[in-house]
N, C-alpha and C positions, 0 to 999 in steps of 0.2 A: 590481505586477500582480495581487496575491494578499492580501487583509486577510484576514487569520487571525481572521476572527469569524463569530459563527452570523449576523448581519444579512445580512453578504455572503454565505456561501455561500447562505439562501434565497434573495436575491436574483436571484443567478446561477441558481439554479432555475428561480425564477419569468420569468425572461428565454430560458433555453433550454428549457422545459418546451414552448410550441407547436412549438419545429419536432425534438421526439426523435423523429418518424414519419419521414413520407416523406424529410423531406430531410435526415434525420440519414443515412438509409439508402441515399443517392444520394449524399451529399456526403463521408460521414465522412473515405476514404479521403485527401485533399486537404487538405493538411499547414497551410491554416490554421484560427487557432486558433476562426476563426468560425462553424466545421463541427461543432465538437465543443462537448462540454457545460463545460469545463474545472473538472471540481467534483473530479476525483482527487486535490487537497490535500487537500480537507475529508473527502471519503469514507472516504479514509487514515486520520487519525487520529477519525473519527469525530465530526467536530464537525459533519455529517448526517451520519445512515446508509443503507444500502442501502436499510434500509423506507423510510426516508423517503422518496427519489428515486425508486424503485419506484411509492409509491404518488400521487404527484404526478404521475407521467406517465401512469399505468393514469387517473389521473381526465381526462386529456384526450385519450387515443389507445386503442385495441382494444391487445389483444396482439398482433396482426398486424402492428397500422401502425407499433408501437412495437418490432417484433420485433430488429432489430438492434442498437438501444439496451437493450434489458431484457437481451442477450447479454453484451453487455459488461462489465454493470454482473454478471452472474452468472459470469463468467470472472474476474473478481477474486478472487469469493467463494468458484469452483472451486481456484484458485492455492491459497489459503489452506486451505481442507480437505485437497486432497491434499498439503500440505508438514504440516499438524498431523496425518498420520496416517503421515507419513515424515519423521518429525524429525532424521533421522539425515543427509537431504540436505542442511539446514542447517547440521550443523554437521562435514558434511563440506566444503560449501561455504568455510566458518571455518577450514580445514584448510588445503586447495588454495591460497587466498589467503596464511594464513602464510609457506608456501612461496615462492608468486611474487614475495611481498614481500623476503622473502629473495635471491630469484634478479636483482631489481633494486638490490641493494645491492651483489651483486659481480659484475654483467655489466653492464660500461658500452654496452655496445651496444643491449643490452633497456633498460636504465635512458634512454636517449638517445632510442628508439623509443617508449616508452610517457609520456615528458613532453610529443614532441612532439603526440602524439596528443592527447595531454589539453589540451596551448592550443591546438590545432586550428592546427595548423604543419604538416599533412602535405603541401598544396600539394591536396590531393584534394577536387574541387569538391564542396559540398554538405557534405561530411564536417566540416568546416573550422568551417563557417558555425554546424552542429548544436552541436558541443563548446564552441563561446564560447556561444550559445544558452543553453544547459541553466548555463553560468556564471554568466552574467550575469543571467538569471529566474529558474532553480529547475525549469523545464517543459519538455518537448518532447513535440510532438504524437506519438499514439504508431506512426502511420508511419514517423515519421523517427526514433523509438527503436529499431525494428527494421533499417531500412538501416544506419544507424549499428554496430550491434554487427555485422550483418553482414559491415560493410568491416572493423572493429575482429577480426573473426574470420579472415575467407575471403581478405581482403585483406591487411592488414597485419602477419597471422598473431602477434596478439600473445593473450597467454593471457587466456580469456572471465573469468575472474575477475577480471582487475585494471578491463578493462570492466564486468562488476558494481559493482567497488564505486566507480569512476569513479562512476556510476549512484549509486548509493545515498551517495554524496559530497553531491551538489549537486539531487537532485531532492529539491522539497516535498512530493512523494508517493509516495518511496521506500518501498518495503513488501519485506519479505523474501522473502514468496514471489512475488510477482506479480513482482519484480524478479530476484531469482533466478533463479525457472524459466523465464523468457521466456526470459534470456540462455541457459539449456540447450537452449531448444525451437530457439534461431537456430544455435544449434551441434549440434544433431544430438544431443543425451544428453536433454533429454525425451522427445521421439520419437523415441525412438534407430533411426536409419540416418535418418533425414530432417532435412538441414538447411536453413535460410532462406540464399537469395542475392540478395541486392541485385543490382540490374542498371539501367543506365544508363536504357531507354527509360521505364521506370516509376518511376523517378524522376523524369524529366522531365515526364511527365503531369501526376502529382499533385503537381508544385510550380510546376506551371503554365509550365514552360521554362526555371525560375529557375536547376537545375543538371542537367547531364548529364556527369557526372564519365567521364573515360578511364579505362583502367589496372585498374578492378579483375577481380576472381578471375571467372573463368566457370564456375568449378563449386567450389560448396559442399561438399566433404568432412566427412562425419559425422567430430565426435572420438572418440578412445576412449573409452571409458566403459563402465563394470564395469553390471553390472543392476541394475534399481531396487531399493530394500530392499523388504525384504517389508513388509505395509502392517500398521501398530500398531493397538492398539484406538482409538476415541473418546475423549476426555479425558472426565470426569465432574464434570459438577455438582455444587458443593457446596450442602447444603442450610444457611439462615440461621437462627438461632435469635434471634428479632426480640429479645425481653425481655432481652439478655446487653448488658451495654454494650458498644460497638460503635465500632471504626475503619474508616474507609473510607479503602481506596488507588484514588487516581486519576491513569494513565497515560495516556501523549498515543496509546496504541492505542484508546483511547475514550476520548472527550470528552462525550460525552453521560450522563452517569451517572444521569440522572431514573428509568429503570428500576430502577437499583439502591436508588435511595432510598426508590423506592416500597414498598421491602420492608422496610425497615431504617431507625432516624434515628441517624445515626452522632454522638456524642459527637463525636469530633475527625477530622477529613480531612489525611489528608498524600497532596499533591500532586511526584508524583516524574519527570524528566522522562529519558531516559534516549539523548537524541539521540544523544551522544557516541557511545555504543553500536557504532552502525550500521557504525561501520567501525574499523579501528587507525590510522587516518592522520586528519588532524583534518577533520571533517564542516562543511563551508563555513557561515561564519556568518549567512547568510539562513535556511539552513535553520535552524539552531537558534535564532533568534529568532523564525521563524515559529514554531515549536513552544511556546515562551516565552509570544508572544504570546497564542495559542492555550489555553496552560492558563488564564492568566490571564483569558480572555472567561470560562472555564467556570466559573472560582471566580464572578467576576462574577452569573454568569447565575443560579446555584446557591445563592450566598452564607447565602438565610437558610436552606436544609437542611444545612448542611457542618458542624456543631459547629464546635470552633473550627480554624484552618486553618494546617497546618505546609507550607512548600517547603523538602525535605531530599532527599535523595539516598538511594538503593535502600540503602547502607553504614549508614545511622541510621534505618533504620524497627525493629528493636530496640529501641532505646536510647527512641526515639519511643514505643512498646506502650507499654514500660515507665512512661514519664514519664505517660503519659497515663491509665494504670490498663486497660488493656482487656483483655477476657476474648476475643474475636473479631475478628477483622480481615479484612476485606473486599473484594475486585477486581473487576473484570470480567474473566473468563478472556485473557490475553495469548496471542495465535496464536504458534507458534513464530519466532524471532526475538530482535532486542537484547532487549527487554525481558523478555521473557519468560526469557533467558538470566542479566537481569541480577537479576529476584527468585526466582529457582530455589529459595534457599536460606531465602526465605521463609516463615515459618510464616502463610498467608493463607490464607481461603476463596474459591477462584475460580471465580466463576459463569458460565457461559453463557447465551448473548443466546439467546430462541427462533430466532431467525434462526438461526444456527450452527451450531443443536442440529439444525434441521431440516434443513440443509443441506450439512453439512460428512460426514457420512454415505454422501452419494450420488459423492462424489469418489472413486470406490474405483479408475478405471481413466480413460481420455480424456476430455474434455472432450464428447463428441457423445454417450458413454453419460449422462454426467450431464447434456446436455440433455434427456434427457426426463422429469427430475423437474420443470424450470419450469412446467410448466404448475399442477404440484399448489403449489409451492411460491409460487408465484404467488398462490392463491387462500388460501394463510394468510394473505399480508400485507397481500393486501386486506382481509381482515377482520378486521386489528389496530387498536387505534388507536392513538393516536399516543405512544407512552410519554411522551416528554418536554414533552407539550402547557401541563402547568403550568408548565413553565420556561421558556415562551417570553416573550419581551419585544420580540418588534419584530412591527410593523404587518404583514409578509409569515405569517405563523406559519398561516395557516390554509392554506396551502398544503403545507405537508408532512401 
């Protein structure tokens, strides 16, 4: 369903880039996948990015016509600043789940409840359908990610966390925070007192008759939940010192690394991939061959900037410096998350994307105060060009 390369994901661009207007904006809501753009694998780990699909769509739609598509694609990137400016949700998040993992090891009644949920054995129409869905592709539209945790909440009262990492198990575009805090916002602890309920009629709608499940909760009760942490500073830009011999780490949180190169020509690249990460129970092996997959286009694309090229694991980028002679080592800032959890202890320089820098700032409270930095934010990235233009290699390249 999903080639983990830069060909495909411009392509899929250039395929849904005329209808991100009107009929993105009339249709999205309607659970299939021919409504929507399906580029949230690649946008994930960055093999395009936000500028990029930003500005391919600005080249064919107003900000207007394009309004609810440019939303979406800035709700990610909202998700992401407000969890790197409250880090501590995440790994409270890492907390709660030890717990529940725990609590299924010795309550065979939760443990009975939450397998069958997860091979979609509940008997609950629609629900059923979603959980083999997201198995067997890696995707779910993201209507039916929200009904979904809804019932897994309001319904089947099982705890939002083990639905997160259910989530972040099996989707190819599992992200920390966008994954994360959605399941909070459907449970009432983002917006705390407001939760999301799924409901029969509006399911039927937007899957076109396909389910109207009986049975579930008619009122969504907000969870408990303590208040939000207080909001941390910004992460900082490290500055590069081009003439130092130089290693470059490349994570599947960015795959595009032509920006970093631009600044730097790194002696030796080690490429580390950190899937495993995402959860303590084993992370379905689609998704980790899509990520696999995925580095591997980037070495590919990259090859003749990369110095020479090591794939080792976050545990030997030491031992890596070392063999390799370097005075400097290099990232692209990892958003809080596996990865970022897993180089913690790394001695690296981690930079930030313009994008990030200019964006991640304005996440200080809800999602509608920060919409009104798009417009401004907007007209940087029109006037970027395209970082990674020398690395392209396929015939669609002019399009991002």
């Amino acid at each position: 369903m999903f080639t983990p390369t830069y060909t495909d994901a411009v392509t899929r661009l250039a395929a849904f880039t005329p209808h991100a207007g009107r009929d993105y904006a009339a249709m999205r809501n309607h659970d299939d996948i021919a409504h929507v753009s399906a580029l949230s694998p690649y946008i994930r780990h960055r093999i395009i990015t936000e500028a990029d699909v930003l500005r391919a769509v600005l080249a064919r739609h107003s900000p207007q016509a394009a309004e609810k598509f440019v939303q979406e694609v800035f709700w990610r990137t909202y998700w992401k600043g407000w969890l790197e400016l409250r880090p501590t949700v995440w790994a409270n998040y890492q907390r709660d789940l030890a717990a529940a993992m725990n609590q299924i090891q010795t309550q065979a009644g939760l443990r009975a409840q939450w397998e069958t949920a997860c091979l979609g054995q509940t008997g609950i129409d629609g629900f059923d359908h979603w959980a083999r869905q997201l198995a067997d592709t890696g995707y779910l539209h993201n209507h039916a990610r929200m009904w979904f945790a809804s019932i897994w909440i309001h319904t089947l009262k099982l705890p939002w966390v083990l639905g997160a990492d259910f989530f972040l198990r099996h989707l190819l575009d599992g992200d920390a925070a966008s994954n994360t805090l959605s399941w909070r916002w459907v449970g009432g602890i983002q917006t705390q007192g407001k939760a999301y309920l799924a409901q029969p009629d509006n399911i039927a709608k937007y899957t076109q008759g396909r389910f109207r499940p009986e049975g579930l909760a008619q009122v969504a009760a907000a969870l408990p939940c303590p208040p939000h942490p207080d909001r941390g500073p910004m992460p900082v830009s490290a500055i590069i010192d081009p003439a130092k011999p130089t290693g470059l780490i490349v994570t599947e949180d960015d795959l595009s690394p032509g920006w970093l190169l631009d600044k730097v020509a790194p002696v030796a690249t080690a490429f580390v991939q950190t899937t495993d990460r995402r959860s303590p129970l084993q992370v379905a092996p689609m998704v980790t061959d899509f990520v696999a997959a995925a580095m591997r286009d980037c070495h590919t694309r990259f090859a003749d900037r990369l110095g020479r090229v090591s794939v080792i694991s976050a545990d030997a980028l030491p031992d890596w410096r070392k063999a390799e002679g370097l005075d400097q080592v290099v990232l692209a800032h990892p958003p809080a998350g596996p990865t970022a959890d897993a180089l913690r202890h790394i001695d690296a320089l981690r930079v930030l994307r313009a994008y990030d820098l200019d964006a991640w700032p304005h996440a200080t409270h809800g999602f509608f105060r920060f919409k009104d930095a798009i417009p401004k934010l907007l007209g940087g990235i029109k006037g970027w060009r395209c970082c990674d233009r020398s690395a392209l290699r396929s015939p669609l390249a002019g399009i991002a």
